[in-house]
HTML snippet that shows the backbone in 3Dmol.js (N, CA, C, O; Angstrom):
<script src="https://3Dmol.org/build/3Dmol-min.js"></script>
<div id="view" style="width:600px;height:400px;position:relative"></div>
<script>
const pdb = `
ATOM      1  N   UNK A   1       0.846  -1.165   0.000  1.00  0.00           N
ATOM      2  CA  UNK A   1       0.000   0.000   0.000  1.00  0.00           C
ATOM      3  C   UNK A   1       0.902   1.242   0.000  1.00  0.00           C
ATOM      4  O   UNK A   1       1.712   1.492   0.892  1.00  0.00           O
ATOM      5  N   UNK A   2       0.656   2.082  -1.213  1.00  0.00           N
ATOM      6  CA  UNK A   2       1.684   3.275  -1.562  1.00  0.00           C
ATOM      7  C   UNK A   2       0.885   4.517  -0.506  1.00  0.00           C
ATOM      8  O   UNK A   2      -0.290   4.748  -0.793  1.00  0.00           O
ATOM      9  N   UNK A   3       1.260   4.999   0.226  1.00  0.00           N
ATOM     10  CA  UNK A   3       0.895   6.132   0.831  1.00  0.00           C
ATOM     11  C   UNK A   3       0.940   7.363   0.132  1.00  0.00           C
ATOM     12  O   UNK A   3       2.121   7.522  -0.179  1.00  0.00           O
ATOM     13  N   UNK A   4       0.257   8.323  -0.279  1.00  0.00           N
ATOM     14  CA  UNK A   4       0.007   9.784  -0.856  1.00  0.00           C
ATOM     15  C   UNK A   4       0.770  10.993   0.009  1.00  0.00           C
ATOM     16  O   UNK A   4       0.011  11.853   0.456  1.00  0.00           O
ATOM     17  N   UNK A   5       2.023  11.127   0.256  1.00  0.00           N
ATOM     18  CA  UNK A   5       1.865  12.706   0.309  1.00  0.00           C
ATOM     19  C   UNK A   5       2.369  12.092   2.023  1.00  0.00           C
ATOM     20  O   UNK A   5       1.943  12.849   2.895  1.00  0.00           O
ATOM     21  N   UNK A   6       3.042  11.083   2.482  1.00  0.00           N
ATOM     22  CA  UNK A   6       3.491  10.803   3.784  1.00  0.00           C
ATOM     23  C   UNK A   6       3.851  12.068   4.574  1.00  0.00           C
ATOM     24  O   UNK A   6       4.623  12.969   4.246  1.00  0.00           O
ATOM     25  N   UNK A   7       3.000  11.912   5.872  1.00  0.00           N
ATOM     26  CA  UNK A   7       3.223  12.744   6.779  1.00  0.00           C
ATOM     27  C   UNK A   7       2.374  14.474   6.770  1.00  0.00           C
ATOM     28  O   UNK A   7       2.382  15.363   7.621  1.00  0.00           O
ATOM     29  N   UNK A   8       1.804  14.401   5.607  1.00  0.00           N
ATOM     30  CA  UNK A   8       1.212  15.830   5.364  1.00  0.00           C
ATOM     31  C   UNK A   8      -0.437  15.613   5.244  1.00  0.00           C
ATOM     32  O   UNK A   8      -0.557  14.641   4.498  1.00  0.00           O
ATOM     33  N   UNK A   9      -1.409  15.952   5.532  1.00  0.00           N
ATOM     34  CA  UNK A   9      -2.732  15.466   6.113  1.00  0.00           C
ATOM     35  C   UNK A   9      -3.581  16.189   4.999  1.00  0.00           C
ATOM     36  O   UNK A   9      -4.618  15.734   4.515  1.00  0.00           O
ATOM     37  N   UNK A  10      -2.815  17.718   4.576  1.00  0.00           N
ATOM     38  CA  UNK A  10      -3.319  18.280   3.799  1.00  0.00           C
ATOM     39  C   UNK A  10      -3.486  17.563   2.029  1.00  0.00           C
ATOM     40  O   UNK A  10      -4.499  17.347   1.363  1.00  0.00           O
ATOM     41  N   UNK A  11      -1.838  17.325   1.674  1.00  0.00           N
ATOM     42  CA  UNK A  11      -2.080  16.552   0.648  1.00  0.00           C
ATOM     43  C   UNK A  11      -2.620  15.538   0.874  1.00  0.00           C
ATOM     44  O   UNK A  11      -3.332  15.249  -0.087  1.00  0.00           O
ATOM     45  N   UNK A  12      -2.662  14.947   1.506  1.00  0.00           N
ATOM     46  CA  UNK A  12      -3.700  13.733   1.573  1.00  0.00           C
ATOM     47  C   UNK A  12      -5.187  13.902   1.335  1.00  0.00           C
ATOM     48  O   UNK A  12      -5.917  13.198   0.637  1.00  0.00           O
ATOM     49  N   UNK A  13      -5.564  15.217   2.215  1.00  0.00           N
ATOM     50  CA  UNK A  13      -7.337  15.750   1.565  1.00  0.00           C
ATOM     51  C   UNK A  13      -7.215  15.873  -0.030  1.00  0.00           C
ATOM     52  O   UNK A  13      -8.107  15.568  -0.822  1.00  0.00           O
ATOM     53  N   UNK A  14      -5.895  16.395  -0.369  1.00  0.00           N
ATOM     54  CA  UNK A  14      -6.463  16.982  -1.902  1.00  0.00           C
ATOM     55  C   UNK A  14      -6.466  15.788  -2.443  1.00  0.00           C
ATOM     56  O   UNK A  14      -7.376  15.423  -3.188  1.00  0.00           O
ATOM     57  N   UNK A  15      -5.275  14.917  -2.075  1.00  0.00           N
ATOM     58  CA  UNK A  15      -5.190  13.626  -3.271  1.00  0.00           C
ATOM     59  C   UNK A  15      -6.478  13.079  -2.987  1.00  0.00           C
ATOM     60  O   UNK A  15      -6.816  12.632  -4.083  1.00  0.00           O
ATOM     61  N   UNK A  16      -7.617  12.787  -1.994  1.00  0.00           N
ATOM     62  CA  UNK A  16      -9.106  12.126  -1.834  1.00  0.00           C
ATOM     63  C   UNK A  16      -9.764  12.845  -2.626  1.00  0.00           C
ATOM     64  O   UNK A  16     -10.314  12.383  -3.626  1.00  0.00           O
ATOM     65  N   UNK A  17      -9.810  14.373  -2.207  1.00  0.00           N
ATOM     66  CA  UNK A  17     -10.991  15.055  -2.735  1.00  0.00           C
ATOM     67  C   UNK A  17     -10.803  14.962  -4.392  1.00  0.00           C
ATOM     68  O   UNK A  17     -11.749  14.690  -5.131  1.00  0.00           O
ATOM     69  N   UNK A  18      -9.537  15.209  -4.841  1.00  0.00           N
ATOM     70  CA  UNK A  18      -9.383  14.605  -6.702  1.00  0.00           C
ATOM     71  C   UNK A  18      -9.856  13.430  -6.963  1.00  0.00           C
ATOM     72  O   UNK A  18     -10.379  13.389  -8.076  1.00  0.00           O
ATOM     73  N   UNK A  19      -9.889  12.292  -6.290  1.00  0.00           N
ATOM     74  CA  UNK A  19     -10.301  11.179  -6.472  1.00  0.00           C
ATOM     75  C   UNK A  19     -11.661  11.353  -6.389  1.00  0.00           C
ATOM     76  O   UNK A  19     -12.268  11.258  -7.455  1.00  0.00           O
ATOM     77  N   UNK A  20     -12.435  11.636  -5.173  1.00  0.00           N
ATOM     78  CA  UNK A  20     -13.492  11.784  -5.306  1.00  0.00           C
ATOM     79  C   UNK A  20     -14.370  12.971  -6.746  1.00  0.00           C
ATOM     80  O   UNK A  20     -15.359  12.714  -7.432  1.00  0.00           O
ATOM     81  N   UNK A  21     -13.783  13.808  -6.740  1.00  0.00           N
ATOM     82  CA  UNK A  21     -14.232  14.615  -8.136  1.00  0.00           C
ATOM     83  C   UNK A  21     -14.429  14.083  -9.193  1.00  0.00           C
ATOM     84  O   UNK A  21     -15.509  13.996  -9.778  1.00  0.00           O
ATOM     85  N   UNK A  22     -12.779  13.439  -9.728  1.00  0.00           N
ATOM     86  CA  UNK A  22     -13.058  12.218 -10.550  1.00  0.00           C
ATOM     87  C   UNK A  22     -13.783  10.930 -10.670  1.00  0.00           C
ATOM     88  O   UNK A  22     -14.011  10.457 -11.784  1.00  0.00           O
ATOM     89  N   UNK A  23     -14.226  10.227  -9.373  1.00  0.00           N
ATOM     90  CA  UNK A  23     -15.266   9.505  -9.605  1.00  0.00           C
ATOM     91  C   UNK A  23     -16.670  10.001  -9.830  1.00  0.00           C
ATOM     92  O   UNK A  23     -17.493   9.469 -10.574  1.00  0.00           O
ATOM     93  N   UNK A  24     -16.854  11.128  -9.070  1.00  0.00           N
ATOM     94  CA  UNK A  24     -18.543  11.738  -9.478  1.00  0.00           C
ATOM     95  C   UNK A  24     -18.521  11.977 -10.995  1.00  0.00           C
ATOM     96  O   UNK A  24     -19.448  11.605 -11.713  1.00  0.00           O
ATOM     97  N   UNK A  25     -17.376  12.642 -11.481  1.00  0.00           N
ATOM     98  CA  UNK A  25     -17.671  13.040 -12.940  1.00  0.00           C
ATOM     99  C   UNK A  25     -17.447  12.207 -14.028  1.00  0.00           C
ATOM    100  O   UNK A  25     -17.694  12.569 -15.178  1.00  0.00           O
ATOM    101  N   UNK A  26     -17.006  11.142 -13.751  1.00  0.00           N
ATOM    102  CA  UNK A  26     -17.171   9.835 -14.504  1.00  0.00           C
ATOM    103  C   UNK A  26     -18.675   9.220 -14.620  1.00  0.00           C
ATOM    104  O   UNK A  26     -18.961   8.454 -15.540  1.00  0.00           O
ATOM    105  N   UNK A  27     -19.537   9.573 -13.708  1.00  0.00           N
ATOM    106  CA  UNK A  27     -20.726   9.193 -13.832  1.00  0.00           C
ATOM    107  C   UNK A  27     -21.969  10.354 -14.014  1.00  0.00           C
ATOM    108  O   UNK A  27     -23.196  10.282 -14.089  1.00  0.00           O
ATOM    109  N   UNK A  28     -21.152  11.259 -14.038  1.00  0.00           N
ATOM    110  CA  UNK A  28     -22.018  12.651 -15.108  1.00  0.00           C
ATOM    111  C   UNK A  28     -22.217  13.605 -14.157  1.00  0.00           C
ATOM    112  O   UNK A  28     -22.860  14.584 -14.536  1.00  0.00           O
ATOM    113  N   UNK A  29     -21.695  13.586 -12.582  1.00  0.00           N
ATOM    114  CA  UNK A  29     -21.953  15.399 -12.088  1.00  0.00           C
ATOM    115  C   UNK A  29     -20.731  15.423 -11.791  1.00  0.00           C
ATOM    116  O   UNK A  29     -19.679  15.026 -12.292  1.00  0.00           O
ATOM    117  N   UNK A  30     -21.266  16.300 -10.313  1.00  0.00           N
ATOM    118  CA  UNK A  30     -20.222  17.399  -9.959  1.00  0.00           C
ATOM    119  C   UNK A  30     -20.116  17.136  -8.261  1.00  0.00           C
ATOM    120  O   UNK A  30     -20.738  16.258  -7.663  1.00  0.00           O
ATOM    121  N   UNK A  31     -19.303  17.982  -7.728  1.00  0.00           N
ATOM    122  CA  UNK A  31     -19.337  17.657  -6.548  1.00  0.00           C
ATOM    123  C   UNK A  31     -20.694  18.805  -5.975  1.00  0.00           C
ATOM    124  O   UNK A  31     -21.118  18.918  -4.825  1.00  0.00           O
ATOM    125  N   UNK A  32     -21.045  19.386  -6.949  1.00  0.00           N
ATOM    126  CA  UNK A  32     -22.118  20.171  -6.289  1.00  0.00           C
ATOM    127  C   UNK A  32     -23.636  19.129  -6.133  1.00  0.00           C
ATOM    128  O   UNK A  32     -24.658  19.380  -5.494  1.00  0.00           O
ATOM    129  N   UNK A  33     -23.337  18.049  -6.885  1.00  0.00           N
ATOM    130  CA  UNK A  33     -24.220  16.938  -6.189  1.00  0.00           C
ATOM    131  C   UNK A  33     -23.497  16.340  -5.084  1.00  0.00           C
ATOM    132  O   UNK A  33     -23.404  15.134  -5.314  1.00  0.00           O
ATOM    133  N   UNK A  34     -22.918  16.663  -3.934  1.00  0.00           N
ATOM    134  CA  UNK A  34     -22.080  16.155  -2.844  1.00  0.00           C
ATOM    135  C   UNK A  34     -23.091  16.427  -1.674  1.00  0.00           C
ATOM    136  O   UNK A  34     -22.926  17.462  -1.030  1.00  0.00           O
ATOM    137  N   UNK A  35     -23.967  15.712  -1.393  1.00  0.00           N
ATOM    138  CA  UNK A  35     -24.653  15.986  -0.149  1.00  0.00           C
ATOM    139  C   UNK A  35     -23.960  15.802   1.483  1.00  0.00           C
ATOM    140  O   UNK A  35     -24.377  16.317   2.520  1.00  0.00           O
ATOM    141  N   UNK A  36     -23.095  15.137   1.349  1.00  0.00           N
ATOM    142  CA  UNK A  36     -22.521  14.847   3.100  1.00  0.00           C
ATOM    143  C   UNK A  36     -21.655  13.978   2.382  1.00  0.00           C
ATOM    144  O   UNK A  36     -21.669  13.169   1.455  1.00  0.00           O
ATOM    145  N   UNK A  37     -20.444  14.809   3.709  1.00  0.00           N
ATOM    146  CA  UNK A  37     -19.097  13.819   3.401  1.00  0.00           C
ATOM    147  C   UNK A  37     -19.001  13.733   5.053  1.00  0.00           C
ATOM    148  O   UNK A  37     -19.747  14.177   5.926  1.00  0.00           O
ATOM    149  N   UNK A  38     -17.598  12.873   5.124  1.00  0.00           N
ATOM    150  CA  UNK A  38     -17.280  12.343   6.228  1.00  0.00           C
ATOM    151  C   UNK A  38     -15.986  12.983   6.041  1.00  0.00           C
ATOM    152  O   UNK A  38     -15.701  13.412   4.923  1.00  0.00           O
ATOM    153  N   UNK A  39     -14.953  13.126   7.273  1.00  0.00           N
ATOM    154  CA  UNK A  39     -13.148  12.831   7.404  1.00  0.00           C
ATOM    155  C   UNK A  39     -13.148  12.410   8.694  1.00  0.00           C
ATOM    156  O   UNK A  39     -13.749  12.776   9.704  1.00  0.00           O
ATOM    157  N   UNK A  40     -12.084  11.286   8.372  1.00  0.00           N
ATOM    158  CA  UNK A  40     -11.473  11.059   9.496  1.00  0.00           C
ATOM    159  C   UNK A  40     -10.170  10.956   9.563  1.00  0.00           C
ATOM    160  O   UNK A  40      -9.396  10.254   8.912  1.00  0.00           O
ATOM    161  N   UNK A  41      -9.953  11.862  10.569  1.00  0.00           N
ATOM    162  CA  UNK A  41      -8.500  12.034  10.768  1.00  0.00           C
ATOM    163  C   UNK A  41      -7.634  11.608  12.053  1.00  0.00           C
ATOM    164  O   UNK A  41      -8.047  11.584  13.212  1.00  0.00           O
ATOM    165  N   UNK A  42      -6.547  11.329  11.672  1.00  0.00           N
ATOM    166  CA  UNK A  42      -5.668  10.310  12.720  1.00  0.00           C
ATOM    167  C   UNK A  42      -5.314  10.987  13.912  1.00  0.00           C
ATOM    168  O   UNK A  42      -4.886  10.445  14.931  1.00  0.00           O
ATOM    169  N   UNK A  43      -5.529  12.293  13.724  1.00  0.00           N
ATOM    170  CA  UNK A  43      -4.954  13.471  14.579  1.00  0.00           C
ATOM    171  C   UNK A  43      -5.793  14.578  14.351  1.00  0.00           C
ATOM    172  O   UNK A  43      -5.799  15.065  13.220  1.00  0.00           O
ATOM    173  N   UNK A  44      -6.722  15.206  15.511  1.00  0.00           N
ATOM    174  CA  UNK A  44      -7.606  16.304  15.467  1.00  0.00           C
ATOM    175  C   UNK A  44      -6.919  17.360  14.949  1.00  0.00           C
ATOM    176  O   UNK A  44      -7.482  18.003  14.064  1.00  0.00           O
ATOM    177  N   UNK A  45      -5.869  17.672  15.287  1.00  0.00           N
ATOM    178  CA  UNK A  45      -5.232  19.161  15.368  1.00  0.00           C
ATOM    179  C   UNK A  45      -4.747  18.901  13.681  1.00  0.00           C
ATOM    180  O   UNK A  45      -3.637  19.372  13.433  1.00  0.00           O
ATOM    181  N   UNK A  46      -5.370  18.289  12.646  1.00  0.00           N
ATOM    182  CA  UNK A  46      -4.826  18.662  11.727  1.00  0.00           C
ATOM    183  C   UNK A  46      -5.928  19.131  10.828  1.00  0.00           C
ATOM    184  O   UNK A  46      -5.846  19.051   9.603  1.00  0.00           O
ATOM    185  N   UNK A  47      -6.650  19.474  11.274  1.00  0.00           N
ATOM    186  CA  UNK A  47      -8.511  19.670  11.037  1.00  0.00           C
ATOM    187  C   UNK A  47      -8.375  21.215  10.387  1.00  0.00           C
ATOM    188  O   UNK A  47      -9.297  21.570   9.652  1.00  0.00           O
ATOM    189  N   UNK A  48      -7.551  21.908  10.564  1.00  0.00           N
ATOM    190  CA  UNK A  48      -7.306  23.186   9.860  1.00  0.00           C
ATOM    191  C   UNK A  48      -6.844  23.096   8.833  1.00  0.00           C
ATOM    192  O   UNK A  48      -7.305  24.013   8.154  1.00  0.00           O
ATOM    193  N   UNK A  49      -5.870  22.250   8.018  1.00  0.00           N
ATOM    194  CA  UNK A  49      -5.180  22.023   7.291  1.00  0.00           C
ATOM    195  C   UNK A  49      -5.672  21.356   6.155  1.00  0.00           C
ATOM    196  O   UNK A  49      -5.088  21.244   5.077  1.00  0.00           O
ATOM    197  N   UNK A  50      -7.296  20.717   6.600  1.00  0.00           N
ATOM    198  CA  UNK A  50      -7.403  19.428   6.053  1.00  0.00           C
ATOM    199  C   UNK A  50      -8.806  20.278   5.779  1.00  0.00           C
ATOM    200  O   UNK A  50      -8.893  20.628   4.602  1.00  0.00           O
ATOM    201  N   UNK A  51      -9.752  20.622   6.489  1.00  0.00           N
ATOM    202  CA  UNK A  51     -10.543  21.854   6.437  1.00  0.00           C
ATOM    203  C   UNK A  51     -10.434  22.280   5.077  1.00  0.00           C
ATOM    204  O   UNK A  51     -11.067  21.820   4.127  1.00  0.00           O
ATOM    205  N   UNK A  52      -9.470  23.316   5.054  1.00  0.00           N
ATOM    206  CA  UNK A  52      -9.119  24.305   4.000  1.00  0.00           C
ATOM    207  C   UNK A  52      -9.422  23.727   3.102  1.00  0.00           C
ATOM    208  O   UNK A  52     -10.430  24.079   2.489  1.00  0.00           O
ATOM    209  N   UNK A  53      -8.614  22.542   2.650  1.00  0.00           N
ATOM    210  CA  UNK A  53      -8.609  21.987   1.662  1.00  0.00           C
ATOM    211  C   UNK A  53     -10.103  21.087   1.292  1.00  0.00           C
ATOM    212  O   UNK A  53     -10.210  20.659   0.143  1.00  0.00           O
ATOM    213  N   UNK A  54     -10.788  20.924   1.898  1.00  0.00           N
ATOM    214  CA  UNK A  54     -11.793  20.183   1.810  1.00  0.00           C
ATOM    215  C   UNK A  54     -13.204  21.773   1.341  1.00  0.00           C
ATOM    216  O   UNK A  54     -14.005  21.765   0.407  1.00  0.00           O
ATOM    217  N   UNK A  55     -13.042  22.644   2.166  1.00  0.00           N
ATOM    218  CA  UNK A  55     -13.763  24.059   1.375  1.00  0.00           C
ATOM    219  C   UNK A  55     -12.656  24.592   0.145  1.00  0.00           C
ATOM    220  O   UNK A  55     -13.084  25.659  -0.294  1.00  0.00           O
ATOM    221  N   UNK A  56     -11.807  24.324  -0.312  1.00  0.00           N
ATOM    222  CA  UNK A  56     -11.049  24.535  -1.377  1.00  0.00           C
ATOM    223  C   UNK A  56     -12.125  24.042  -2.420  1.00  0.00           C
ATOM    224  O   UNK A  56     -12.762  24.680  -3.258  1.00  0.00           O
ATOM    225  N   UNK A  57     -12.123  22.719  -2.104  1.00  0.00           N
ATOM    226  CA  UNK A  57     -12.894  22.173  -3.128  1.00  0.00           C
ATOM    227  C   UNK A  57     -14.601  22.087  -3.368  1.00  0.00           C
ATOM    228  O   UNK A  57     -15.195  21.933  -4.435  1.00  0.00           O
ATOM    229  N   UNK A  58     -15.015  22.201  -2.354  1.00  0.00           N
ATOM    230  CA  UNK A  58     -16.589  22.728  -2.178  1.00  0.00           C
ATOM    231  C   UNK A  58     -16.678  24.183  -1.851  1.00  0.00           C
ATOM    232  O   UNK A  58     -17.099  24.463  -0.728  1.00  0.00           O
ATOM    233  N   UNK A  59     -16.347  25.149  -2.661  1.00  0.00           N
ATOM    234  CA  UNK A  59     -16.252  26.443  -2.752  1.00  0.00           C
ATOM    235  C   UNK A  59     -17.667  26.519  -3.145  1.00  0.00           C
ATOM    236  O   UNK A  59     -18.074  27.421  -2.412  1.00  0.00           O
ATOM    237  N   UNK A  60     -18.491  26.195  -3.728  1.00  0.00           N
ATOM    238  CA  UNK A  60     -19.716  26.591  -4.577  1.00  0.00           C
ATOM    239  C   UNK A  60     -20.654  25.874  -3.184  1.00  0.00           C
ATOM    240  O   UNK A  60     -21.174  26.461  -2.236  1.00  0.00           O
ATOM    241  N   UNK A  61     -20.614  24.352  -3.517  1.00  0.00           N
ATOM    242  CA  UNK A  61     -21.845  23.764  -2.539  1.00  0.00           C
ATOM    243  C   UNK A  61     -21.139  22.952  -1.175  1.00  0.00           C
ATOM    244  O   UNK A  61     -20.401  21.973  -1.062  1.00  0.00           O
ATOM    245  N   UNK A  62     -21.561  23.581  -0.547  1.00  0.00           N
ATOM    246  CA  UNK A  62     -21.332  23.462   0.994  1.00  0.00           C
ATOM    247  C   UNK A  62     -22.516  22.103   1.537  1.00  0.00           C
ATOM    248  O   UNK A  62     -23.666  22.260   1.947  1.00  0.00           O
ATOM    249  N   UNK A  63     -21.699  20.711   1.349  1.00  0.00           N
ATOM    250  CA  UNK A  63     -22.335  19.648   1.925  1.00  0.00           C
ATOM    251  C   UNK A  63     -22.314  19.481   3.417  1.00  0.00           C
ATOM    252  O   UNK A  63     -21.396  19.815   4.165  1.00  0.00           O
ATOM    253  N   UNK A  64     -23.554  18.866   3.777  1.00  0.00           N
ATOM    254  CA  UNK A  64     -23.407  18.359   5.117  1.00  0.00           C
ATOM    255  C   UNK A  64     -21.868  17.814   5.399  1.00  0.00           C
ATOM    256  O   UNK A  64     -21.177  17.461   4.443  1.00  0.00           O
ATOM    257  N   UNK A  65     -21.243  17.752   7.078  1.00  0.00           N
ATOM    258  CA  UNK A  65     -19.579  17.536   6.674  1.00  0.00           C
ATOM    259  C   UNK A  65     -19.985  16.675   8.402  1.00  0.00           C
ATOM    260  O   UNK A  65     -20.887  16.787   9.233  1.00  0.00           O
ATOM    261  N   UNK A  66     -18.873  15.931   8.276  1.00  0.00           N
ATOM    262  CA  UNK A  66     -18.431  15.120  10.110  1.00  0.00           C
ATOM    263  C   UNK A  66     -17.364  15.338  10.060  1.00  0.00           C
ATOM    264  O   UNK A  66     -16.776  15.590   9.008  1.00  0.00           O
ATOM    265  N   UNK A  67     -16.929  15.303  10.990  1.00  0.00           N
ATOM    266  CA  UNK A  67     -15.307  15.424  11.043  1.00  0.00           C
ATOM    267  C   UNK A  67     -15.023  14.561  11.985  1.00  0.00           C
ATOM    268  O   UNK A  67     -15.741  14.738  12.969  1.00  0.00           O
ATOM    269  N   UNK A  68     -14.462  13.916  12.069  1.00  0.00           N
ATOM    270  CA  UNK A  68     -13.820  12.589  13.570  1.00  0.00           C
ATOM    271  C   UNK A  68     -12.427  12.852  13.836  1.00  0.00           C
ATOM    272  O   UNK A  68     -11.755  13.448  12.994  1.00  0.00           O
ATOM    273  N   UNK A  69     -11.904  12.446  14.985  1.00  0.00           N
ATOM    274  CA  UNK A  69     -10.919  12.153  15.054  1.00  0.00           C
ATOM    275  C   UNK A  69     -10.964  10.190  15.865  1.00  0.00           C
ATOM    276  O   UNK A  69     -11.444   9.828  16.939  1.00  0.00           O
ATOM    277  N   UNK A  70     -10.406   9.542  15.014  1.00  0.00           N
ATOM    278  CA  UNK A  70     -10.236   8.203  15.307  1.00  0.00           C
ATOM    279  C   UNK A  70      -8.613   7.427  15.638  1.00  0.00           C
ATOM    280  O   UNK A  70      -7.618   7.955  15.142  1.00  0.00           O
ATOM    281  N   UNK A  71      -8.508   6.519  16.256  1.00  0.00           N
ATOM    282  CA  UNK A  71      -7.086   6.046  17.015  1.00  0.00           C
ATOM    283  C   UNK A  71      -6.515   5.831  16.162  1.00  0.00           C
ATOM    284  O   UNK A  71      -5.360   6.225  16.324  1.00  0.00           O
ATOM    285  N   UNK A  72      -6.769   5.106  14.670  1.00  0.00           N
ATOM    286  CA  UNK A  72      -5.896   4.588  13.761  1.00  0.00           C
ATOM    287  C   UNK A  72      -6.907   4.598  12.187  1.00  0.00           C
ATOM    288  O   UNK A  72      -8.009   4.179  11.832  1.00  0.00           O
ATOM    289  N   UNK A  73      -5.866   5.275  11.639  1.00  0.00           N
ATOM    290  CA  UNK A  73      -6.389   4.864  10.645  1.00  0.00           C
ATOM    291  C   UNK A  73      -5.276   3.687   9.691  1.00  0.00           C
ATOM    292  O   UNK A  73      -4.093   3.659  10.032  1.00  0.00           O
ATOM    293  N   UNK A  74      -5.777   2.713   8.453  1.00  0.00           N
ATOM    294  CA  UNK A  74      -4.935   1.794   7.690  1.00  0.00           C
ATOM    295  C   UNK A  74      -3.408   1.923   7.511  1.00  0.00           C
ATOM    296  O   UNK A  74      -3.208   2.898   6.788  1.00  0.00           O
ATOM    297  N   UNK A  75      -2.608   1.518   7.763  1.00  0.00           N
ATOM    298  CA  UNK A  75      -1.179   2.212   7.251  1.00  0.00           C
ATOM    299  C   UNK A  75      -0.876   3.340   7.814  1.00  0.00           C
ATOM    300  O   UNK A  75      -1.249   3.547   8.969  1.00  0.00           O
ATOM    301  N   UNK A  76       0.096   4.593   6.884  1.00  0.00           N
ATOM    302  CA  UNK A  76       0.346   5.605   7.501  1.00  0.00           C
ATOM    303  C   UNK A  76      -0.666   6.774   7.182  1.00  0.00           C
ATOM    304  O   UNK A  76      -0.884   7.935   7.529  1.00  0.00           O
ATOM    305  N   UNK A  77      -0.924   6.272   6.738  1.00  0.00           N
ATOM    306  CA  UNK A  77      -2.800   7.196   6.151  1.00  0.00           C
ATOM    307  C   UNK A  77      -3.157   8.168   7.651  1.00  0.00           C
ATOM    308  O   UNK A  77      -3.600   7.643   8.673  1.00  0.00           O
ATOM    309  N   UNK A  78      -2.892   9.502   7.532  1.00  0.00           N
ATOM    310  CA  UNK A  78      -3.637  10.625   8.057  1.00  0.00           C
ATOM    311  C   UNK A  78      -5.002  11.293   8.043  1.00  0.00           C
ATOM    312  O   UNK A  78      -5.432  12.161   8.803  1.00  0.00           O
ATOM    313  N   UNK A  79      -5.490  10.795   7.183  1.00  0.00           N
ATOM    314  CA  UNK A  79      -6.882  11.451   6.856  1.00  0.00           C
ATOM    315  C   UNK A  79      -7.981  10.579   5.804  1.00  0.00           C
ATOM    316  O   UNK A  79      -8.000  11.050   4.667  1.00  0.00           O
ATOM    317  N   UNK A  80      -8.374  10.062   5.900  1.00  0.00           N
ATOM    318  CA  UNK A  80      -9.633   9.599   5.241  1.00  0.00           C
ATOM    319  C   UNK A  80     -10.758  10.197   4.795  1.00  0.00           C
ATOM    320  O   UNK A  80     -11.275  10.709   5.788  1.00  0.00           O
ATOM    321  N   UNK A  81     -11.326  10.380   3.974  1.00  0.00           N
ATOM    322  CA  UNK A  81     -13.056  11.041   3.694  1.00  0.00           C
ATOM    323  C   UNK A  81     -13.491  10.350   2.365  1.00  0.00           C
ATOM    324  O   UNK A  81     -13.015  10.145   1.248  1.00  0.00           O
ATOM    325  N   UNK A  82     -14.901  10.037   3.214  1.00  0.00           N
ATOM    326  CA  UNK A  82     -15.998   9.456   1.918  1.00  0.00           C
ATOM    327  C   UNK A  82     -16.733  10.670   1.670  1.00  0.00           C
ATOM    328  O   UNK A  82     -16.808  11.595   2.479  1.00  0.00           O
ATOM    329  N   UNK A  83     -17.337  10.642   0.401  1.00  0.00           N
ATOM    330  CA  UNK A  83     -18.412  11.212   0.379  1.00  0.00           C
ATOM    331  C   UNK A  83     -19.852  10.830  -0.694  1.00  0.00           C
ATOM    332  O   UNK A  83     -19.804  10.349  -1.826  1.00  0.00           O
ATOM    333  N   UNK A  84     -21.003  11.202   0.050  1.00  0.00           N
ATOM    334  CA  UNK A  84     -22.259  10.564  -0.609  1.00  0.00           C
ATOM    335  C   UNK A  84     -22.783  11.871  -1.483  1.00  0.00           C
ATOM    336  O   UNK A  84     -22.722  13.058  -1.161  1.00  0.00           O
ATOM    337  N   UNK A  85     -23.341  11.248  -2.746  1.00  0.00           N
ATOM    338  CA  UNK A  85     -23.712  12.296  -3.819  1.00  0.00           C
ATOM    339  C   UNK A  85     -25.319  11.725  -4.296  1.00  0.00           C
ATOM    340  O   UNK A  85     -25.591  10.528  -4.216  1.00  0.00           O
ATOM    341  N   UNK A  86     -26.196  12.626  -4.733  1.00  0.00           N
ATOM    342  CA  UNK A  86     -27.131  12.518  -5.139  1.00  0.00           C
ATOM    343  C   UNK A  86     -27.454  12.890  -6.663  1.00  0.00           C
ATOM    344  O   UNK A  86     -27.942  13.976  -6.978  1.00  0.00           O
ATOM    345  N   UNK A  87     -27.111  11.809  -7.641  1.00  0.00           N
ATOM    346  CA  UNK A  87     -27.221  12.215  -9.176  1.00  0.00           C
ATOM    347  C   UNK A  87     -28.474  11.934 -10.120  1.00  0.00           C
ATOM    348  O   UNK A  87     -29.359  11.079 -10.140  1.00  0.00           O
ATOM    349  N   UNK A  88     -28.191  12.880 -10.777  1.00  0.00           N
ATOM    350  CA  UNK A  88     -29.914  12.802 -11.147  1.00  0.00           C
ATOM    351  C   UNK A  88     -29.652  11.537 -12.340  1.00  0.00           C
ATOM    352  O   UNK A  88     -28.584  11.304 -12.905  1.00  0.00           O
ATOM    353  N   UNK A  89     -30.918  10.837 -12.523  1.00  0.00           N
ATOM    354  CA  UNK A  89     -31.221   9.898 -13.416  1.00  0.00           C
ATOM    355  C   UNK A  89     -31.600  10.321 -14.580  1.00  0.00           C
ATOM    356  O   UNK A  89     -31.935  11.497 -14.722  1.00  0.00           O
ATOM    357  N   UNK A  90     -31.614   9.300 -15.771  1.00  0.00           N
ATOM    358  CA  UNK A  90     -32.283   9.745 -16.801  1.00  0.00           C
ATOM    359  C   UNK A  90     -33.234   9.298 -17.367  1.00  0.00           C
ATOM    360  O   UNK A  90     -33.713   9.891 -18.333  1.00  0.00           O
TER     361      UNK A  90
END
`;
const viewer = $3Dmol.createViewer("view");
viewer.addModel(pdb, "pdb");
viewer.setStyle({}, {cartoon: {color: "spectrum"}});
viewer.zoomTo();
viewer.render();
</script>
């Protein structure tokens, strides 16, 4: 398991939140269909860092958000986030 961006919590939000962008828009929206996301992070105090970057990318639509702090996350992995989207059908 290749780790993203070791030791920095921030690149780690951006490398998710790109991933996540790119999967919504592979299936035809946007993250402005992003109704509620989750993060969880390995360490509270990095919630500013990780923050930013997470309204970096929801600049337009402001989803429901959790934020955790949990004992461990997989590997050296700092930060985790899912997020659930609502896309319209055709």
């Amino acid at each position: 398991m290749r780790v993203v961006c070791p030791g920095d919590p921030r690149g780690q939000a951006v490398y998710i939140l790109d991933k996540i962008t790119a999967s919504i828009a592979a299936l035809g929206g946007s993250l402005d269909d992003v109704v509620r996301t989750r993060i969880y992070l390995a360490n509270a105090d990095d919630w500013e860092a990780v923050g930013r970057a997470h309204g970096r990318h929801f600049a337009q639509a402001r989803p429901a958000n959790t934020l955790l702090e949990v004992s461990r996350l997989v590997g050296d992995y700092l930060v985790e986030i899912d997020a659930e989207a609502e896309l319209a059908r055709d």
